[in-house]
C-alpha positions as CSV (number, residue, x, y, z in Angstrom):
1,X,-27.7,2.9,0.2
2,X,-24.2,1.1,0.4
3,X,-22.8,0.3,4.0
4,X,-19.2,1.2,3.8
5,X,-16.7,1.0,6.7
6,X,-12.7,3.2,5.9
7,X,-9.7,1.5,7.7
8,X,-6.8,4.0,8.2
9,X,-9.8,6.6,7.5
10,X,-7.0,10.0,9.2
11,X,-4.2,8.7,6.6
12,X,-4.0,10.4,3.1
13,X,-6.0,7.7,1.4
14,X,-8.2,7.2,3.8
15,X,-9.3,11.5,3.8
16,X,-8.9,10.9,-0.1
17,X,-11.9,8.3,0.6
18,X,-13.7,10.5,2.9
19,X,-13.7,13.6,0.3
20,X,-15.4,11.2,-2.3
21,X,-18.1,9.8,0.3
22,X,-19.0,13.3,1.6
23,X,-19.8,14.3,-2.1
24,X,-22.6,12.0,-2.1
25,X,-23.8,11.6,1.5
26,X,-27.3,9.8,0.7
27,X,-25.2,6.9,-1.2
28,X,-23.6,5.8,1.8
29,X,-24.2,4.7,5.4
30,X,-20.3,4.8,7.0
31,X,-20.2,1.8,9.6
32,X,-17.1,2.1,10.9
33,X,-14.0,4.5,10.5
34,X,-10.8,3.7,12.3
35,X,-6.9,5.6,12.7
36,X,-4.5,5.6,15.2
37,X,-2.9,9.0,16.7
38,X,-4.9,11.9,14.7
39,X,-8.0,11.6,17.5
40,X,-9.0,14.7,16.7
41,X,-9.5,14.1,12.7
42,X,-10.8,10.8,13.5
43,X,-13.7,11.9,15.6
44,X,-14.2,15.1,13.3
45,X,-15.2,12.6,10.7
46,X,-16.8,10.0,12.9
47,X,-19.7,13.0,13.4
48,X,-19.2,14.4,9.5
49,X,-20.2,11.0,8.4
50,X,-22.6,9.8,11.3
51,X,-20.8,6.6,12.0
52,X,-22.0,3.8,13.7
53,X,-17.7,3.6,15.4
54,X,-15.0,4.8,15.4
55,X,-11.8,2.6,16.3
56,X,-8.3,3.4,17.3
57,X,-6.1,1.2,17.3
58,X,-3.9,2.6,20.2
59,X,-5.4,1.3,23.2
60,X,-3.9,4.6,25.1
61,X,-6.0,7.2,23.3
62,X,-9.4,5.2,23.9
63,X,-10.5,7.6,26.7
64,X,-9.4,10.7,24.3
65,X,-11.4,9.4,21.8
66,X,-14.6,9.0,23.8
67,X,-14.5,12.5,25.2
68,X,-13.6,13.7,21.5
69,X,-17.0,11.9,20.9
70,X,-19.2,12.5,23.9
71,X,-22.8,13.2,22.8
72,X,-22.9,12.1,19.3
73,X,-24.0,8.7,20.0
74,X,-20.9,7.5,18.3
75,X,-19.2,4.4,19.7
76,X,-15.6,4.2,20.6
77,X,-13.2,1.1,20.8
78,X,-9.5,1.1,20.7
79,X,-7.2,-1.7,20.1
80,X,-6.5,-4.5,17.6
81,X,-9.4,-6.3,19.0
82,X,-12.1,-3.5,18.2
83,X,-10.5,-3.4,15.0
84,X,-11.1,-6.5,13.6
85,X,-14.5,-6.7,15.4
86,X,-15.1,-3.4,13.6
87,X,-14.1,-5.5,10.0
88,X,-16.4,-7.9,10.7
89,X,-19.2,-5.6,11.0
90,X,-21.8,-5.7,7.5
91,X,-20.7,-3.6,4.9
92,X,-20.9,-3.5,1.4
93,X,-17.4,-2.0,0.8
94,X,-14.1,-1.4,2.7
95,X,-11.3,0.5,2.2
96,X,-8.2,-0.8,3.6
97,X,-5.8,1.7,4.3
98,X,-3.9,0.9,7.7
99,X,-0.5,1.7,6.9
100,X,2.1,-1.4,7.3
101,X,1.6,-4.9,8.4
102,X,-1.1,-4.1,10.7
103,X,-4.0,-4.2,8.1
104,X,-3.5,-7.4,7.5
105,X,-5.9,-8.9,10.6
106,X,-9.0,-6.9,9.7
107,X,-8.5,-7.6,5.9
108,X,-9.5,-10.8,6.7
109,X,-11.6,-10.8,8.7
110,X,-13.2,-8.5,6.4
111,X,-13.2,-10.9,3.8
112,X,-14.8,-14.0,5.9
113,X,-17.8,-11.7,5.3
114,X,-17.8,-12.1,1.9
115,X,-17.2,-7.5,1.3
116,X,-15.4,-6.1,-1.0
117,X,-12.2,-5.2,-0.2
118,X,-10.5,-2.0,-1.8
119,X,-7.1,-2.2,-1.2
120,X,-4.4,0.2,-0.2
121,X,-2.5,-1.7,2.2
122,X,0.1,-3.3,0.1
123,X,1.2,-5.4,2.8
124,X,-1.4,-7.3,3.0
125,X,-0.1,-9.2,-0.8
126,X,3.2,-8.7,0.1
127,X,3.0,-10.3,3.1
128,X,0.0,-12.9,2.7
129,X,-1.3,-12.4,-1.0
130,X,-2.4,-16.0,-1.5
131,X,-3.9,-16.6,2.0
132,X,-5.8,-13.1,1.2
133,X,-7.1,-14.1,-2.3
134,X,-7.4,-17.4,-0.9
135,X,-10.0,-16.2,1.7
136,X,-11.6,-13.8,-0.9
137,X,-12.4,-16.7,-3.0
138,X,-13.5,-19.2,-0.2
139,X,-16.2,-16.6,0.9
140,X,-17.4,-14.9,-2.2
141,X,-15.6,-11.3,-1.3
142,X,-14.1,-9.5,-4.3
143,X,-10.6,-7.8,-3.5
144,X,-10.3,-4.6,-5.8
145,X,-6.5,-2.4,-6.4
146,X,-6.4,0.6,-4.8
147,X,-2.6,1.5,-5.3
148,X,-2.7,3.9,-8.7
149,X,-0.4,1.0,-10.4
150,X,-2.4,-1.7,-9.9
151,X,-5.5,0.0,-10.5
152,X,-3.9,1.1,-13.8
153,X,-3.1,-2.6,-14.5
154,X,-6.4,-3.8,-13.5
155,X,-8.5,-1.1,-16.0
156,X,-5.8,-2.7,-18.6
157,X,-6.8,-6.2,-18.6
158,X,-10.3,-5.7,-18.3
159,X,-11.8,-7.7,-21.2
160,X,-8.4,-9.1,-21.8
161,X,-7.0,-13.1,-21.4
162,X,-4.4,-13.1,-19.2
163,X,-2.4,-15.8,-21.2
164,X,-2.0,-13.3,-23.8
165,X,-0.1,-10.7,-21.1
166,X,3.8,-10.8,-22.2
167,X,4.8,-8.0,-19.8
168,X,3.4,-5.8,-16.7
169,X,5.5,-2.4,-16.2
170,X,5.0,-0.8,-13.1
171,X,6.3,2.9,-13.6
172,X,7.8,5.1,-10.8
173,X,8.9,8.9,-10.4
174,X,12.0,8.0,-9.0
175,X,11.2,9.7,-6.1
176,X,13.2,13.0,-4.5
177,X,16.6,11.5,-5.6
178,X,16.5,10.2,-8.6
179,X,18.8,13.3,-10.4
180,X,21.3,13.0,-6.6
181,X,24.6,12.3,-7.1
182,X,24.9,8.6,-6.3
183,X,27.8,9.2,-4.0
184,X,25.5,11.9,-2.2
185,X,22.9,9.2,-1.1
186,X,24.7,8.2,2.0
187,X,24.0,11.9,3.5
188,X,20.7,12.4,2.8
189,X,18.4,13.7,5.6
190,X,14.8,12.4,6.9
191,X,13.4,15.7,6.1
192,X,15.1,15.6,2.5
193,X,13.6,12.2,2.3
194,X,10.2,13.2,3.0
195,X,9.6,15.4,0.4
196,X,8.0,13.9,-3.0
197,X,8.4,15.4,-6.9
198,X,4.3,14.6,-7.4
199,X,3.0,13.2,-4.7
200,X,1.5,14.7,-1.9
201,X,1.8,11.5,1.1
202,X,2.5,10.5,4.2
203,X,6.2,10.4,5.6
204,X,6.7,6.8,5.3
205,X,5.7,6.4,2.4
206,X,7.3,9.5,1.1
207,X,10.6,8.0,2.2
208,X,9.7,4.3,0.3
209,X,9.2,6.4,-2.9
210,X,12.6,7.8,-2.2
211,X,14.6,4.3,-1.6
212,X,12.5,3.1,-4.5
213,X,11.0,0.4,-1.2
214,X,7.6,1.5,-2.1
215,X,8.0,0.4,-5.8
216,X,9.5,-2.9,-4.8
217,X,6.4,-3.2,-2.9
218,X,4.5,-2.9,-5.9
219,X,6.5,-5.3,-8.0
220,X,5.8,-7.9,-5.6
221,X,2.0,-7.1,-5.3
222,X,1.8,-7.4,-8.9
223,X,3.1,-10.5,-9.1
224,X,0.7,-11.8,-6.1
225,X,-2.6,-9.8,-7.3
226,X,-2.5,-10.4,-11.3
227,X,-0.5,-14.1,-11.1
228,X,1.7,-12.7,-13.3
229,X,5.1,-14.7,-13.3
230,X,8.8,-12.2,-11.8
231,X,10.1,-12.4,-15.4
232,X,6.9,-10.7,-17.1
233,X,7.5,-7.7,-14.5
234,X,9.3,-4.8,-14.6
235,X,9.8,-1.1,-13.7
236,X,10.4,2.2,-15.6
237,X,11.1,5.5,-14.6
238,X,8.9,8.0,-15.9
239,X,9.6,11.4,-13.9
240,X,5.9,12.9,-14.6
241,X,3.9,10.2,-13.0
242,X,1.1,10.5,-15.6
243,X,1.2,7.2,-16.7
244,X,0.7,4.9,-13.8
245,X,1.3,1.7,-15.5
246,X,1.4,-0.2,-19.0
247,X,0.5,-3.6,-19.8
248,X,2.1,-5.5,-22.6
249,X,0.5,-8.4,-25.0
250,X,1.2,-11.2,-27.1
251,X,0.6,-8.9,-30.5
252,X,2.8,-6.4,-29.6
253,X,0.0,-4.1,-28.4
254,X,1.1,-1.8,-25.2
255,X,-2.2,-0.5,-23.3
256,X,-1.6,2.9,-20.7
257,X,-3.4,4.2,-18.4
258,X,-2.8,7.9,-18.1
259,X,-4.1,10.2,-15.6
260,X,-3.7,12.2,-12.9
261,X,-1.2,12.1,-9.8
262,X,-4.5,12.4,-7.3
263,X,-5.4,9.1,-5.4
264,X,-9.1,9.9,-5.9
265,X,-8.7,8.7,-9.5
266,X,-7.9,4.9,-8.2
267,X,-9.9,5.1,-4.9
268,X,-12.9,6.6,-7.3
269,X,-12.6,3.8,-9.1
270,X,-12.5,1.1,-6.8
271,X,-16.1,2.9,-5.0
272,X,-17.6,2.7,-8.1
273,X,-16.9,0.1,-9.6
274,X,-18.3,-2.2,-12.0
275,X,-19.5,1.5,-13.1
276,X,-17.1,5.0,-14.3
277,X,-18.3,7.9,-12.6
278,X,-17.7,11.4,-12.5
279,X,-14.8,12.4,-10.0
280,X,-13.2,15.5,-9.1
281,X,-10.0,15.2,-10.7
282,X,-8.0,17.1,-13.2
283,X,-7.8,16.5,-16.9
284,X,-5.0,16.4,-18.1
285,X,-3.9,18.7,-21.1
286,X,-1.9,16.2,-23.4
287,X,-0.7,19.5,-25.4
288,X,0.2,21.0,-22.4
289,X,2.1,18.8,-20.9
290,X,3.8,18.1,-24.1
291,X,6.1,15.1,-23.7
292,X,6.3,12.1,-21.5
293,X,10.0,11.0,-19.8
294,X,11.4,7.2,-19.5
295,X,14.5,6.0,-18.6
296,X,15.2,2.4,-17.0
297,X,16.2,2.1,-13.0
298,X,19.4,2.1,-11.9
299,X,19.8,-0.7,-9.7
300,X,23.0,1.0,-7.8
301,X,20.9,3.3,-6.9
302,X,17.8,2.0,-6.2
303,X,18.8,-1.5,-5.0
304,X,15.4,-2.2,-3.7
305,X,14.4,-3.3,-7.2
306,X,16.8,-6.3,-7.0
307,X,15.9,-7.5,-3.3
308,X,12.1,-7.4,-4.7
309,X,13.3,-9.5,-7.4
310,X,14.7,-12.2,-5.1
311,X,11.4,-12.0,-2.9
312,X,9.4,-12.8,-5.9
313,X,11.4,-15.3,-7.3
314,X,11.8,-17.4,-3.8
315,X,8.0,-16.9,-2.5
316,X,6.6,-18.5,0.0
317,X,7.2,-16.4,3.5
318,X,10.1,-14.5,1.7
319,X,7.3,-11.6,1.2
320,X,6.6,-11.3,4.9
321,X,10.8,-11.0,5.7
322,X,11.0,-8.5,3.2
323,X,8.5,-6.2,4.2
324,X,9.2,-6.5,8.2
325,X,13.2,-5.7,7.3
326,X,11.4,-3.0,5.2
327,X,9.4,-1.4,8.0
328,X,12.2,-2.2,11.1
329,X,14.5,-0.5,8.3
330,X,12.2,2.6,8.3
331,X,12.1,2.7,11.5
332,X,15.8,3.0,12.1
333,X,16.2,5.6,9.5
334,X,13.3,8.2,10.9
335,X,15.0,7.4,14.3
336,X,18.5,8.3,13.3
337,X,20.3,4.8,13.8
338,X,20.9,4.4,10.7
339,X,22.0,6.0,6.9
340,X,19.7,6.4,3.9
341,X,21.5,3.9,2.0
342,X,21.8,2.0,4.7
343,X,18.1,1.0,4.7
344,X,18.6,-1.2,1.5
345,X,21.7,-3.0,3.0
346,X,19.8,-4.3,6.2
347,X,16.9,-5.4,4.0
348,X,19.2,-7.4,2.0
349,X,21.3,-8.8,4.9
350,X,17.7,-10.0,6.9
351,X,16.2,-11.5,4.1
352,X,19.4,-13.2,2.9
353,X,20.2,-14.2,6.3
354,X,16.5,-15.9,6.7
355,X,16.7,-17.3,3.5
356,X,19.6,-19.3,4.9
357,X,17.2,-20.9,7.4
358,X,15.2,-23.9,5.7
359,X,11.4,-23.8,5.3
360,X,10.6,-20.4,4.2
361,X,10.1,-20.4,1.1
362,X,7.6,-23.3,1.1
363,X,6.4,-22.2,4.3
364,X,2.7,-22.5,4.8
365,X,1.5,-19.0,4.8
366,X,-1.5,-18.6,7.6
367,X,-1.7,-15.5,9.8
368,X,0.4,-16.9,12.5
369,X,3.3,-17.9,10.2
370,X,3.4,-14.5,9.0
371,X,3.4,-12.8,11.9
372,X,5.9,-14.7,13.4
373,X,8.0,-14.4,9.9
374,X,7.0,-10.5,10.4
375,X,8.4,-10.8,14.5
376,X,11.8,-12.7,13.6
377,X,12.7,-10.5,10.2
378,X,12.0,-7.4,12.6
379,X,14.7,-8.7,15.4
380,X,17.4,-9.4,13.0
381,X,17.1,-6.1,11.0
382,X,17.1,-3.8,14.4
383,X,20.4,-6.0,14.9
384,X,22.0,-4.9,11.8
385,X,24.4,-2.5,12.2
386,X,24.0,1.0,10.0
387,X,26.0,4.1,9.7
388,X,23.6,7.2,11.4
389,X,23.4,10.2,9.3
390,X,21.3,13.3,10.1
């Protein structure tokens, strides 16, 4: 039986996670499952699963949490300390799902224990990718792709030589505007920005898919995970989101992996692997569907693409900038304080603006120099002004 512990386990990914371990309840022992406001869900599946804890990370709801999970013999810690003393409790396999910067910590402290780590939280490579894949290989852990893409990429290449990889294309749906009149973008709405073509997500992360953020994101995680080099990487459009990604080689030869738009298809993966199982997911009628879509981003109007770009090509702490201006940006949008398209123009300013200050890019990345990367880039983007729109 395989110890398994689910970080972010009330988030989409996380309940994709739980659906797959509840199908096979005598393969896994759950150690720890943690979330943050959903108390309810969190303790619901605390009991489902018989875990040994269950974390939250708002200190605030810890007393919630307990009474949620009075007389199951369930423990219950709150806080970022019981979270990464919940990662560095034995397990086989983690899923790390924490949405934003925050799953960073346990991620590593995971990895000191030698796990392996199936990741969703693209921070954590955006962010840190070589001081996480750094710690991987110091302690014998294995880090495994979680996000559809990269797990698309990863299937790709395996058998293959990575010197013989000419190109890694990371395909998007283009999200809820990507047929909006350009000069339209300026008055779109947080709830017409949380609404996906394909994807059934989160809010956040529905917006990111609409500012094309999230697929920035995954430019720059590609670059970190595979060591593939900016110029070998590059996004398409392709509306049905059947093909998740392509890689491209030295003969001429374009491998894709189709499938799908259900996250149990990656995460199924990642839980099984070395080994394919059986997994609850459609399949897909080719002759059904009929044809497949391309066309290549706009870059007026999804100017994310180009800031990623720039963070790939400069490196160094330039990740960390970038995704704090990302997430402050976010922040300021859901809030009202500032425009849709105004989310892309305080990105650019921050990161420009901290690019101007000397060190970052060769910066050493620890923890602490991320976080404090993650702290400044925050400040400066709340202090860039935006234009509000409903």
């Amino acid at each position: 039986m395989r110890r398994i512990s689910v970080f972010g386990a009330t988030g989409s990914i996380g309940q994709n996670t739980l659906d797959l371990i509840l199908r096979a309840p005598d393969e896994f022992d759950v150690v720890a499952l943690t979330g943050a406001q959903n108390i309810k869900q969190l303790a619901q599946d605390a009991k489902a699963l018989k875990a040994d804890i269950a974390v939250t990370s708002d200190p605030a709801r810890l007393t919630d949490l307990r009474d949620a999970l009075a007389g199951s013999g369930i423990e219950a810690a709150a806080g970022d300390n019981a979270l990464i003393e919940a990662a560095a409790r034995p397990a086989d396999w983690i899923m790390s799902a924490i949405v934003g910067a925050a799953g960073l910590a346990p991620g590593l402290e995971a990895l000191k224990h030698g796990t392996t780590l199936a990741l969703a939280n693209k921070e954590s490579l955006v962010t840190a990718g070589p001081l996480l894949l750094g710690e991987a290989a110091r302690h014998g852990a294995t880090v495994l792709p979680v996000d559809s893409e990269h797990s698309a990429v990863f299937q790709a290449l395996i058998g293959e030589e990575m010197d013989t990889v000419e190109r890694v294309i990371i395909t998007a749906s283009g999200g809820a505007f990507r047929d909006h009149p350009l000069d339209a973008l300026e008055a779109v709405t947080v709830a017409e920005a949380s609404s996906h073509p394909n994807w059934d997500m989160g809010q956040r992360i529905t917006i990111d898919s609409a500012s094309m953020f999230n697929k920035a994101m995954e430019l720059i995680e590609t670059k970190e995970f595979f060591g593939v080099s900016p110029d070998k990487i590059e996004a398409i459009i392709h509306p049905e989101s059947l093909i998740h990604a392509m890689v491209g080689f030295n003969d001429g030869a374009i491998m894709a992996h189709v499938g799908p738009h259900d996250m149990r298809h990656a995460i199924g993966f990642a839980l099984n692997w070395p080994k394919r199982r059986s997994l609850p997911v459609e399949r897909l009628d080719l002759a059904k569907i009929g044809q497949l879509n391309f066309r290549a981003p706009d870059f007026a109007r999804y100017p994310a693409l180009k800031i990623a770009q720039t963070v790939m090509e400069e490196g160094g702490l330039t990740g960390a900038v970038f995704n704090a201006a990302k997430e402050q940006a976010l922040d300021d949008f859901i809030a009202g304080r500032c425009g849709f398209t105004d989310m892309a123009r305080k990105v650019d300013a921050c990161v420009d603006a901290m690019l101007s200050r000397e060190g970052l890019q060769n910066a050493t990345i620890t923890l602490d120099s991320v976080q404090e990367a993650d702290a400044a880039a925050r400040a400066l983007t709340a202090d860039i002004t935006g234009t509000a729109k409903g």
